[in-house]
C-alpha positions in Angstrom: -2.0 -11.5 10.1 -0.7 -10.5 13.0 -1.2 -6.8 14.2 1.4 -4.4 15.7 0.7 -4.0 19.6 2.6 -1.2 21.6 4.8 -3.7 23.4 6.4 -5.0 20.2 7.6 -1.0 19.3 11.0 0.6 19.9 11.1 3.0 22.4 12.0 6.6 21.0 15.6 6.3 22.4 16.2 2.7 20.8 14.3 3.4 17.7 16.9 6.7 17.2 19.7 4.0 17.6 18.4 1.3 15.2 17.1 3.8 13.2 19.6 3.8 10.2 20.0 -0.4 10.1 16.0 -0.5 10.4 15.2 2.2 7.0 17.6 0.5 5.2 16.0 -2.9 6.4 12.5 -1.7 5.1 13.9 -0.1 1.6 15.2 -3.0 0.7 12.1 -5.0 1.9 9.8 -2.0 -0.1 12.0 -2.5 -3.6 9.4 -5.8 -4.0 6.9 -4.9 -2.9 6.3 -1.2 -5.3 5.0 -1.7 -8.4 4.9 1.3 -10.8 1.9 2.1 -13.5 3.3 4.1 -15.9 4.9 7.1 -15.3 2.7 9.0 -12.4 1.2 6.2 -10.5 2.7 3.7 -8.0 1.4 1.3 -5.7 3.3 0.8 -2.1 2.1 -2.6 -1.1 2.5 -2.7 2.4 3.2 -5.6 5.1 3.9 -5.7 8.7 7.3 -4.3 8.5 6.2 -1.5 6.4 3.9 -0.3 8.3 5.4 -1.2 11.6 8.2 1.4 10.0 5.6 4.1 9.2 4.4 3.9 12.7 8.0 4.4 14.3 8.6 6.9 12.2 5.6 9.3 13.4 6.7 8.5 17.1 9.8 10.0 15.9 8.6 13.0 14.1 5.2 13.3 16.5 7.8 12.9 19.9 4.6 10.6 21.1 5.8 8.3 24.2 2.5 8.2 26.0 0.6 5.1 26.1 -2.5 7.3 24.3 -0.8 8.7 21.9 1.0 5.6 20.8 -2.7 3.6 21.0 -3.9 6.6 18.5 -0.6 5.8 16.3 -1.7 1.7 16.3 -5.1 2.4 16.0 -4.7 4.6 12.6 -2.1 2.3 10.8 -2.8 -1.4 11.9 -5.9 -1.6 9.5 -3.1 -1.2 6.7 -1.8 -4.7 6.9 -3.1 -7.3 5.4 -5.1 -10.2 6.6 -4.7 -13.1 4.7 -7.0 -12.9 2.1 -6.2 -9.4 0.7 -3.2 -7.2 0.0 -3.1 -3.1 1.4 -1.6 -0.6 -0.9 -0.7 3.0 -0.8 -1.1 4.6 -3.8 0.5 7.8 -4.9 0.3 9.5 -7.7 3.1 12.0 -8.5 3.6 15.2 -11.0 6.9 17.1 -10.0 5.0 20.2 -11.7 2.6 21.7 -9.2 0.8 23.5 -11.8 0.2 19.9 -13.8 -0.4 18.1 -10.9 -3.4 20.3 -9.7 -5.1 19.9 -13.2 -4.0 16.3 -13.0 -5.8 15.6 -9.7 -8.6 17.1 -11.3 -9.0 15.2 -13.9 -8.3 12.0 -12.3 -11.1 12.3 -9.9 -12.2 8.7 -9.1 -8.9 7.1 -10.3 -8.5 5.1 -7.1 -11.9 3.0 -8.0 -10.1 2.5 -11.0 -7.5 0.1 -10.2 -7.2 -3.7 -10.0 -5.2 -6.2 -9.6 -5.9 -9.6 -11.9 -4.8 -13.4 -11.4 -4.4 -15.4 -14.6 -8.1 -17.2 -15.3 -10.1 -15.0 -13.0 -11.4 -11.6 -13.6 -10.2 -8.5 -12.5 -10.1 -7.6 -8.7 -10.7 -3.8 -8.3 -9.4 -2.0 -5.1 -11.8 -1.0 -2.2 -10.1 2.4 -1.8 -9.8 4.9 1.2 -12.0 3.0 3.6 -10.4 5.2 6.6 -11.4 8.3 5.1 -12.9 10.4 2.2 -9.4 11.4 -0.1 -11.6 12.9 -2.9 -13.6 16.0 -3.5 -16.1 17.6 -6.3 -13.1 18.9 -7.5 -10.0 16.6 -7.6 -8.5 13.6 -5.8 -5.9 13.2 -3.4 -2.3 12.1 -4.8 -2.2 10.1 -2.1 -5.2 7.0 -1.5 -4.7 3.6 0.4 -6.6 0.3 -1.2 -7.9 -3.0 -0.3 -7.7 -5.5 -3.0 -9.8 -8.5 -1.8 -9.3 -11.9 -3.1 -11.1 -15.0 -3.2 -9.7 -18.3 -1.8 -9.5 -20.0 -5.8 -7.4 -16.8 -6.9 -5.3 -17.4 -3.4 -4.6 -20.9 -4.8 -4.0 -20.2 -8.5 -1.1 -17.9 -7.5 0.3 -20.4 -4.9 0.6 -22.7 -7.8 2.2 -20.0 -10.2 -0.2 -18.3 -12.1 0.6 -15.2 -13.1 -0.4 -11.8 -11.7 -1.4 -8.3 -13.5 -2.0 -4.9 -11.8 -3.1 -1.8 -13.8 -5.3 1.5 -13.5 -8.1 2.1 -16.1 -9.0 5.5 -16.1 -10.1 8.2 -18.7 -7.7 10.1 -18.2 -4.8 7.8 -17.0 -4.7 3.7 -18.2 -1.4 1.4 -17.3 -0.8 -2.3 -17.1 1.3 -4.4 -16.1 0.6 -8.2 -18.0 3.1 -10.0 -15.5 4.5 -8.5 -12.2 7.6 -9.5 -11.5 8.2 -13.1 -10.1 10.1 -11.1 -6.8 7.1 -8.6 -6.1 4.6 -11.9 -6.7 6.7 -13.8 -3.9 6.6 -10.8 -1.4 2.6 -10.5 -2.2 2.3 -13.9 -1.5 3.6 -14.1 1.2 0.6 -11.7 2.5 -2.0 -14.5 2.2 -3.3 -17.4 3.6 -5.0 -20.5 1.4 
C-alpha cells in the first residue's frame, strides 16, 4: 500500500482552506470503517486517507512546516496503514466516568491481546497490538492501543468471494462480538488487501 510522502501533504495554509471539505470527507469515509464492541470498545480501522487526515491534523495543531518535523510526523503514522495483507486499527476504549474508567483500565489490563477478527472457515486472527510502543503498565492499560491484524492469503480470498467476517474482544472482564460485520465496513476492509 502506498505510503504518505511529504510532497503529497497540504501545506499548512492550504490545508486551513480545505480543511472543513477534507473532515467531512474523512467522517464520512470513517462511518465504514468503525466497528463498535459493545458498549466501551471501538475499533477505528484506518486507511490512507485516515491517517493521511491524522497527520494534517498535527501539522495543524503542532504549527510543524519544517521538512524535520514533518519527516518525524510521516515517520510516526505511516506504519498505521495497511499493507496488503493486514488491516491497522485504533482501538479506544471509552467510560465517560473518570472514576469507572480508572478501575476499568485496571481491570482490563491485556485487553488489546484480546481481540480478533475471524473469516468464516478459518480460525480466529488475534491483533498484534501496540508494536510502536508499550500502552500498558503493572497496573492498567491505556484507553487508547493501535493493532495489527495479519491475515493469511486463503482468508484474503475467502472474503473476496463473500464469506463472512466477525470481530470481537474476549476478555475477563470485557467479551463482545460481532457474528457478521456489516456488508459496507467488509467492502471498505477489503479494499485494504491484496490477494
Amino acid at each position: 500500500m502506498p505510503q504518505i510522502v511529504p510532497d503529497s501533504l497540504m501545506t499548512l495554509e492550504a490545508y486551513a482552506k480545505a480543511r472543513k471539505d477534507f473532515r467531512a470527507r474523512v467522517l464520512a469515509h470513517k462511518k465504514n470503517r468503525t466497528v463498535p464492541l459493545g458498549e466501551h470498545v471501538t475499533l477505528i480501522f484506518e486507511d490512507e486517507l485516515t491517517i493521511r487526515y491524522q497527520i494534517q491534523e498535527m501539522l495543524r495543531v503542532e504549527r510543524i512546516f519544517e521538512e524535520a518535523g514533518i519527516r518525524d510526523e510521516l515517520d510516526a503514522y505511516n506504519p498505521l496503514i495497511p499493507d496488503g495483507s493486514n488491516w491497522k486499527a485504533t482501538m479506544l476504549i471509552a467510560y465517560p466516568d473518570v472514576g469507572e474508567r480508572q478501575v476499568k483500565l485496571a481491570l482490563l489490563r491485556g485487553v488489546e491481546d484480546r481481540v480478533w477478527v475471524r473469516v468464516a472457515g478459518h480460525d480466529r486472527v488475534y491483533a498484534i497490538a501496540d508494536e510502536d510502543m508499550e500502552r500498558a503498565n503493572d497496573k492498567k492499560t491505556s484507553a487508547v492501543h493501535f493493532l495489527r491484524f495479519e491475515l493469511m492469503a486463503p482468508m484474503i480470498a475467502a472474503l473476496s468471494a463473500g464469506s463472512d467476517l466477525a470481530i470481537g474482544v474476549e476478555h475477563a472482564a470485557y467479551t463482545a462480538e460481532i457474528d457478521q460485520v456489516p456488508v459496507a465496513v467488509k467492502a471498505s476492509l477489503l479494499r485494504d488487501l491484496r490477494g
